[in-house]
C-alpha distance (Angstrom), angle and dihedral (degrees) to the residues before:
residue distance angle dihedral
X1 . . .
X2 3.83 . .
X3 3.85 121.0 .
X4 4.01 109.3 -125.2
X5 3.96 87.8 -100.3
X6 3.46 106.0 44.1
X7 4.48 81.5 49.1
X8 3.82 87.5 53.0
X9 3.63 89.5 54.3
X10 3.30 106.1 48.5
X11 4.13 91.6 39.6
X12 4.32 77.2 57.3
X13 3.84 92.5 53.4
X14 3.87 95.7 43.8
X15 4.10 90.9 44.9
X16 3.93 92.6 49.4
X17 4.11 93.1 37.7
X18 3.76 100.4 72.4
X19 3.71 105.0 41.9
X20 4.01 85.1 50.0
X21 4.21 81.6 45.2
X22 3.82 82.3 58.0
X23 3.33 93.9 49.1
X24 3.39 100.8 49.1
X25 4.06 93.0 48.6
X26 4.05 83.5 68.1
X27 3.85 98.9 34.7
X28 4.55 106.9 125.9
X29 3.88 112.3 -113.5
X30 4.35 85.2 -111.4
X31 4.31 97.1 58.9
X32 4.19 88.1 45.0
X33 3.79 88.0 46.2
X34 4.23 94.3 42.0
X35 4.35 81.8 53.1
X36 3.58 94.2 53.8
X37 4.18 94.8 41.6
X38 3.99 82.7 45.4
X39 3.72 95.9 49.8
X40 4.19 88.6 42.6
X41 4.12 93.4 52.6
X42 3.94 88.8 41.2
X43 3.98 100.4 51.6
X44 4.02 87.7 46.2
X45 3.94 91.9 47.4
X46 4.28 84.1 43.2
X47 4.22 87.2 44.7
X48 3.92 88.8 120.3
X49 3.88 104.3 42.7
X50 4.02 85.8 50.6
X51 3.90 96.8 44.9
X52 3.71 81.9 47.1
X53 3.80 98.9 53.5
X54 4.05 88.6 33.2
X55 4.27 86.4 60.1
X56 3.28 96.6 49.0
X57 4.04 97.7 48.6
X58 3.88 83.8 43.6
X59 3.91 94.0 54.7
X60 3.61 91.5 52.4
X61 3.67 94.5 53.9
X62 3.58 97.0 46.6
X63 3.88 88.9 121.2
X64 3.49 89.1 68.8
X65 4.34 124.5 91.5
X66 3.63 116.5 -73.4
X67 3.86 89.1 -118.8
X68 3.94 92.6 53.7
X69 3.93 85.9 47.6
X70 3.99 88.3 49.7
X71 3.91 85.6 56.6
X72 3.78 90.2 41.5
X73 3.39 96.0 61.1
X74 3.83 147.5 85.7
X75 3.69 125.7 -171.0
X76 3.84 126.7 179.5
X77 4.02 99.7 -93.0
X78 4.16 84.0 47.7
X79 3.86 91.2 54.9
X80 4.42 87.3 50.7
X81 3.96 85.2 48.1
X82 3.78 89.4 55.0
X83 3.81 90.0 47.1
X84 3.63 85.8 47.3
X85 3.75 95.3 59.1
X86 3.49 91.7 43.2
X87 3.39 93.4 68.2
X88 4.02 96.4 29.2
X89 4.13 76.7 65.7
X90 3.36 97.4 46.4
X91 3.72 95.1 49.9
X92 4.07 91.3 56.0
X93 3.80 131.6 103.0
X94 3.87 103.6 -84.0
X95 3.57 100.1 -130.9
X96 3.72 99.7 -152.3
X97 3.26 112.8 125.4
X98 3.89 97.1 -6.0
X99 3.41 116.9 146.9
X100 4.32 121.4 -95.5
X101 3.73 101.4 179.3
X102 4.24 138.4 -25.5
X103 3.57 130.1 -152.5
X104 3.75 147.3 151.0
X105 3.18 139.1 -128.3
X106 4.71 125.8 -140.4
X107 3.81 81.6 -113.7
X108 3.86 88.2 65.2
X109 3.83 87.6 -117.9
X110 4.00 103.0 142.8
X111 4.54 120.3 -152.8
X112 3.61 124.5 -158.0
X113 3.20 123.0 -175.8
X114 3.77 126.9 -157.1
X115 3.41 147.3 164.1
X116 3.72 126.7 -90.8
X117 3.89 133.2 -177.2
X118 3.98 113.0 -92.7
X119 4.12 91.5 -137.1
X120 3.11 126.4 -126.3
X121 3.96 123.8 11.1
X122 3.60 123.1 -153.4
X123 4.27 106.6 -160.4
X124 3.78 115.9 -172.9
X125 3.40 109.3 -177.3
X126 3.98 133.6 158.6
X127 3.85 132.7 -153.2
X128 3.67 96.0 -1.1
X129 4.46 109.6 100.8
X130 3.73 90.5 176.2
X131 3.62 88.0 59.1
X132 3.87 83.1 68.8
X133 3.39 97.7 68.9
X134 4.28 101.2 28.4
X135 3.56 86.2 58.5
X136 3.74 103.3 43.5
X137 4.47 88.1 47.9
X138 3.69 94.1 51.6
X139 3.99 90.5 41.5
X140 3.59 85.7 49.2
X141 3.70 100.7 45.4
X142 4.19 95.0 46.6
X143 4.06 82.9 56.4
X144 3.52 96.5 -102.8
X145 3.82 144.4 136.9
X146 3.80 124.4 -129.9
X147 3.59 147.6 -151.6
X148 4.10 119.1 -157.6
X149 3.69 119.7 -162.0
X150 3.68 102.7 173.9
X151 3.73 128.2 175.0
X152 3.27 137.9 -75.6
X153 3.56 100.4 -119.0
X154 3.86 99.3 57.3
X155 3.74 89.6 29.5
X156 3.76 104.8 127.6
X157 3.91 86.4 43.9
X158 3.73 96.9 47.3
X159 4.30 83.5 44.9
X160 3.82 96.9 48.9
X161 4.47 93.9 46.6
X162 3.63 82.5 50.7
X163 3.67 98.0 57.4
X164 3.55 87.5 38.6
X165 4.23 86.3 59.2
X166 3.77 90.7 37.5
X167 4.07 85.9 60.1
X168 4.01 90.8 43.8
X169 4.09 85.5 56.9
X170 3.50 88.7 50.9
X171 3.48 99.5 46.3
X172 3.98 88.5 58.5
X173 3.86 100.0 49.2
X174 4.01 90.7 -96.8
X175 3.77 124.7 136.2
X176 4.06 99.4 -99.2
X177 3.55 79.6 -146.4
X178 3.04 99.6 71.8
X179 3.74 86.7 85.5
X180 4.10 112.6 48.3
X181 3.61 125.8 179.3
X182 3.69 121.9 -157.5
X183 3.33 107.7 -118.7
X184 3.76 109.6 -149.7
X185 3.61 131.9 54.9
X186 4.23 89.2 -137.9
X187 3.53 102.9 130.2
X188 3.63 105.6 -135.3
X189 3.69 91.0 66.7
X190 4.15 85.2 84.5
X191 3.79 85.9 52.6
X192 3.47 80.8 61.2
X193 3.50 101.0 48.5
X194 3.92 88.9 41.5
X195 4.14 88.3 59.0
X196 4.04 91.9 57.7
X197 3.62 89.2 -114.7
X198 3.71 90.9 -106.1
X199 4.12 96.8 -50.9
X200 3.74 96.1 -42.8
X201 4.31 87.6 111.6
X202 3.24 127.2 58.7
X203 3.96 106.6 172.9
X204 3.66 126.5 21.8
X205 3.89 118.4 -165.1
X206 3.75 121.0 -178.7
X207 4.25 122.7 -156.9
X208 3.13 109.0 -170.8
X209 3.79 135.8 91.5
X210 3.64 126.1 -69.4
X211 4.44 111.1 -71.6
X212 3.54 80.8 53.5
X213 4.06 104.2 46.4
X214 4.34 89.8 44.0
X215 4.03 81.2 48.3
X216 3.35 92.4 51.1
X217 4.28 93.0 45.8
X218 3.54 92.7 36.7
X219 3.91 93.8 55.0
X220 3.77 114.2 24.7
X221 4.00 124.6 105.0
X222 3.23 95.7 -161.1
X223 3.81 141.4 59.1
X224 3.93 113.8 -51.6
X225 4.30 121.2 -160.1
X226 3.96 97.5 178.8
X227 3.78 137.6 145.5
X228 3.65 127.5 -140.9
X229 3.87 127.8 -151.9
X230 3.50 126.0 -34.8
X231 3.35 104.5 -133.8
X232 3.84 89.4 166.9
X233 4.01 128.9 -172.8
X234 3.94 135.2 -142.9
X235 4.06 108.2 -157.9
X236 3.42 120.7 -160.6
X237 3.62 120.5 -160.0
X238 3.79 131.2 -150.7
X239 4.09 89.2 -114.6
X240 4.34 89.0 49.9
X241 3.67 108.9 139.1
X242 3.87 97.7 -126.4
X243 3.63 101.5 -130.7
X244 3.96 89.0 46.6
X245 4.10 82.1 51.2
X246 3.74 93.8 52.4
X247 3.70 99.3 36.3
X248 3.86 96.1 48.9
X249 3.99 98.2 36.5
X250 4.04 84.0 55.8
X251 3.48 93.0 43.1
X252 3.47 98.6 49.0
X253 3.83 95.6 45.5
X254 3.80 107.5 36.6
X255 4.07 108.1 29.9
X256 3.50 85.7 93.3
X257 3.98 114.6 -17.7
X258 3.98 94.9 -162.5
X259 3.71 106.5 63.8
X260 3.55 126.5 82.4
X261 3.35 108.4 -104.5
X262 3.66 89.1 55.8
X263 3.93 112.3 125.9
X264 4.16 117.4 -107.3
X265 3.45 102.5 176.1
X266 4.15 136.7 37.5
X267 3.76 117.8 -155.8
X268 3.30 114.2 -159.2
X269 4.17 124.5 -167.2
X270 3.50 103.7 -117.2
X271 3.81 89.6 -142.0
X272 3.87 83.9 71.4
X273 3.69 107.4 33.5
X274 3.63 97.1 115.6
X275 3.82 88.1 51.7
X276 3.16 106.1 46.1
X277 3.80 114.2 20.8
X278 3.98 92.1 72.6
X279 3.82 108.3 53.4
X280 4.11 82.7 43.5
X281 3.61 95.5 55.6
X282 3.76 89.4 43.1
X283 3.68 94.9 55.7
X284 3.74 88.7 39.4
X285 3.70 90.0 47.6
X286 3.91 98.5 59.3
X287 3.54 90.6 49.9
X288 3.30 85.3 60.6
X289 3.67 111.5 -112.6
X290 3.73 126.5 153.3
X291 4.23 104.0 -146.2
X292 3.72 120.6 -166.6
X293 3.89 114.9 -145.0
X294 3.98 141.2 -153.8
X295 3.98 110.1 -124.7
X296 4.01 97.4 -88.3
X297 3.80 90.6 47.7
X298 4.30 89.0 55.7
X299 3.61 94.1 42.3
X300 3.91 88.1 65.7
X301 4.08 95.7 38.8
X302 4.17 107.1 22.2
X303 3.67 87.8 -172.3
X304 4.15 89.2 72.8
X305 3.69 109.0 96.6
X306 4.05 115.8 -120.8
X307 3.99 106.9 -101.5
X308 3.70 121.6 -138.2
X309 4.28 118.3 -135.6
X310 4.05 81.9 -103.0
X311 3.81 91.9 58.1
X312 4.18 85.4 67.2
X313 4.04 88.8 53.5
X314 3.58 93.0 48.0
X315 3.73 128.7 106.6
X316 4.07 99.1 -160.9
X317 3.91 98.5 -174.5
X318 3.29 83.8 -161.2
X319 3.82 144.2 73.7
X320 3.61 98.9 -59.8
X321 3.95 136.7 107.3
X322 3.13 145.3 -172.1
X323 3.39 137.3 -135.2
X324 4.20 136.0 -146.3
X325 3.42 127.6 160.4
X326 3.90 111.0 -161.3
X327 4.12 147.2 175.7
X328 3.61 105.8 -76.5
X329 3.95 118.8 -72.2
X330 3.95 100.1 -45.7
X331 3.93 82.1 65.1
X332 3.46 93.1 49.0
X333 3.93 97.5 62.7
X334 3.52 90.0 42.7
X335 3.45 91.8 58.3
X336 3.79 90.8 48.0
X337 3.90 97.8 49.3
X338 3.96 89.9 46.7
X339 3.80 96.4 48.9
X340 3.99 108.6 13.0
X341 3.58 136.1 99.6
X342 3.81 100.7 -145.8
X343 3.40 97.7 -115.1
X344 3.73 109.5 116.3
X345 3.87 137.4 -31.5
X346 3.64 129.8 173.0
X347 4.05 132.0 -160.0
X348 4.10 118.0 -143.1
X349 4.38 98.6 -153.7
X350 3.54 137.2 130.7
X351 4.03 94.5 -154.5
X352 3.54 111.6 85.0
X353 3.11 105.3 -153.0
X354 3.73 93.5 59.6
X355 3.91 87.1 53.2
X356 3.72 90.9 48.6
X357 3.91 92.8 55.6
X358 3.68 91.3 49.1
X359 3.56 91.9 44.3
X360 3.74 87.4 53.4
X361 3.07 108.1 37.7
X362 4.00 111.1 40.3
X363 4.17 105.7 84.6
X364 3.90 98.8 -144.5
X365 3.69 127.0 135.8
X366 3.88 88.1 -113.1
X367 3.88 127.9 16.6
X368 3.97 114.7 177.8
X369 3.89 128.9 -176.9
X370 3.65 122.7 -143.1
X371 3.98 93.2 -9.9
X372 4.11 124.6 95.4
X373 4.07 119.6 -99.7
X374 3.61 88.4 -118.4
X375 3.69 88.9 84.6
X376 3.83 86.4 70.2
X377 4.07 85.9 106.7
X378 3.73 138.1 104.5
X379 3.54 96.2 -125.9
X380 3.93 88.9 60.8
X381 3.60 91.5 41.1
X382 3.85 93.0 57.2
X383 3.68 102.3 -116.5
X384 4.00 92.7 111.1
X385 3.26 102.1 -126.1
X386 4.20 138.3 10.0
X387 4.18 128.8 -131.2
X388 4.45 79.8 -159.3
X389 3.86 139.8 -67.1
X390 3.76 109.7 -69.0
X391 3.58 111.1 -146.7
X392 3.71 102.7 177.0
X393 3.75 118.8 98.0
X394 3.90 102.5 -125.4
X395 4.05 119.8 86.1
X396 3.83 103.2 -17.3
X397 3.68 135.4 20.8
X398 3.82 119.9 -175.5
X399 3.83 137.7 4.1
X400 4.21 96.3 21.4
X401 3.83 97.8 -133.9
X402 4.06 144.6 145.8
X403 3.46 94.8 -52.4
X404 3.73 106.2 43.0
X405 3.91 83.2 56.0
X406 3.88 89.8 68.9
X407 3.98 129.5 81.3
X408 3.58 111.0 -173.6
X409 4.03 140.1 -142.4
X410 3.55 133.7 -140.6
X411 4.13 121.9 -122.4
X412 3.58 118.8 -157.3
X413 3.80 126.3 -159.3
X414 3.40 124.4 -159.9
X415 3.88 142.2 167.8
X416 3.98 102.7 -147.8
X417 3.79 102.8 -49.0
X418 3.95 124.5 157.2
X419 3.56 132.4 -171.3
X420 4.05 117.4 -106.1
């Protein structure tokens, strides 16, 4: 139950959010695009006070993983990448009221449809600072108004960007709030976000790792866009080019083991274990990760540690892989839709036909051929910047940027028709 001030609070965010939501839907292309220049100029001339605050919030954590810490924490060329995809954002297609599809009917009634901001979006998100700011642009630029809980561990980080944004809205004639942060770290303030707040939210979309998105879709009353884990998979075909194997299954694990689109798991065509399986766990060995491997995989490299069925479930975040080797491609997306999360998978083959029924036929938000799973990111997509990877099937799938934060509505133009 919410204490009386914590209730006043969040009864202040959800009166102020939709008139700003309103607000927003109308905003011109050039005042969204002047807030998201403003807020890129300000967090590089602010670069110090929010490395500052970042260290100190990272230093107290430092009991936590290393991947957790990774998300924790800002460093100067991750404070120019945010700038960076502030203006990336601002420099895309505003996709209010653009155009989806026209027709007409024999009556001479004509339909447009176009696309429309959802509202207002409530983000809950935990360790992640830069989610601050990626969620509040493409919010912002799909004419909407949101609501940031962030975590508690990169709270006075997550608070201090969002001022910073609030002041770049203000500076370009927008509603600062149209971005809120929820200022407390008492826990029952996402209960309150997860209830709607009495129609003030319209979307909830959680970041964060998996007690906190089956929270999130086991409690919320109103619309959820989430992802789950990504328990993501490297396949490597019997027709892999072996540098593109080795390249690509390091890539893909160790660039940075604790985001999602990190690879778990490495399939490896059975026709080409003993090719392929040694120079990759060589490469993956000096980078120091520890794989785990099914029976055929240690009975070409002994010094792989026997995996367990869980070990194909689980997302590690962290330097550890394992290993499968399986029947040819069919195999391959069988082990995928029995132990994936349909996030992202990629196939290493020259024959394409081989890539094309992968490509086909495994149902993941992102499948990639010859090219690393780390790519599973808005940046890389071009949309900027990313809210998460939705992995459902309903609305958006993949990179969560300006355009999955639309709906849309249908005009109809008539000249004096009525229905028989």
């Amino acid at each position: 139950m919410m204490n009386v001030s914590l209730e006043k609070l969040m009864a202040h965010i959800g009166a102020a959010a939709r008139p700003a939501a309103r607000a927003m839907g109308e905003a011109p292309s050039e005042a969204k695009n002047a807030a998201l220049s403003n807020a890129a100029s300000m967090i590089a001339a602010r670069a110090d006070e929010i490395l500052r605050v970042n260290a100190s919030e990272v230093a107290a954590a430092k009991a936590l993983s290393p991947a957790f810490l990774d998300r924790m924490r800002l460093t100067r060329a991750r404070i120019g990448d945010i700038a960076a995809a502030l203006e990336t954002v601002a420099s895309l297609a505003d996709p209010v009221g653009a155009t989806i599809r026209k027709w007409e009917r024999p009556n001479g009634l004509k339909f447009e449809r176009i696309r429309t901001p959802i509202g207002v979006i409530a983000v809950i998100y935990e360790s992640r600072p830069n989610v601050t700011i990626d969620a509040a642009a493409i919010a912002i630029k799909a004419g909407n108004a949101a609501i940031l809980r962030g975590g508690s561990e990169c709270f006075e980080t997550s608070r201090l960007l969002a001022g910073i944004f609030r002041d770049a809205l203000r500076a370009a004639g927008l509603p600062e709030d149209a971005l809120q942060f929820v200022d407390t770290t008492d826990r029952a303030a996402v209960g309150a976000l997860l209830s709607g707040m009495d129609g003030a939210v319209d979307l909830v979309i959680p970041r964060g790792g998996k007690s906190l998105v089956e929270r999130v879709q086991k409690d919320a009353r109103v619309a959820v866009l989430s992802h789950l884990d990504g328990v993501c998979h490297v396949y490597l075909d019997r027709n892999a080019d072996q540098q593109k194997a080795i390249d690509i299954t390091v890539n893909s694990k160790m660039r940075r083991t604790g985001v999602c689109g990190a690879a778990e798991t490495l399939l490896i065509d059975i026709a080409a274990l003993g090719r392929l399986l040694p120079p990759v766990a060589a490469a993956l060995k000096t980078v120091k990760c520890e794989l785990r491997g099914d029976a055929a995989a240690c009975s070409i490299d002994p010094s792989i540690a026997k995996a367990s069925d869980e070990d194909y479930y689980t997302e590690y975040l962290a330097p550890i892989l394992s290993i499968a080797a399986v029947d040819g491609v069919e195999d391959a997306i069988a082990h995928i839709a029995r132990y994936g999360s349909s996030h992202t998978e990629t196939i290493v083959t020259e024959d394409a036909a081989t890539a094309g029924r992968f490509l086909r036929a495994v149902d993941s938000a992102i499948v990639l051929h010859n090219a690393s799973t780390q790519f599973a990111d808005g940046g890389e997509f071009g949309f900027g910047a990313e809210i998460g990877i939705a992995t459902g099937r309903l609305h958006a799938r993949g990179p969560v940027g300006v355009e999955e934060l639309t709906s849309y509505k249908t005009l109809v133009r008539g000249s004096g028709q009525v229905r028989p």
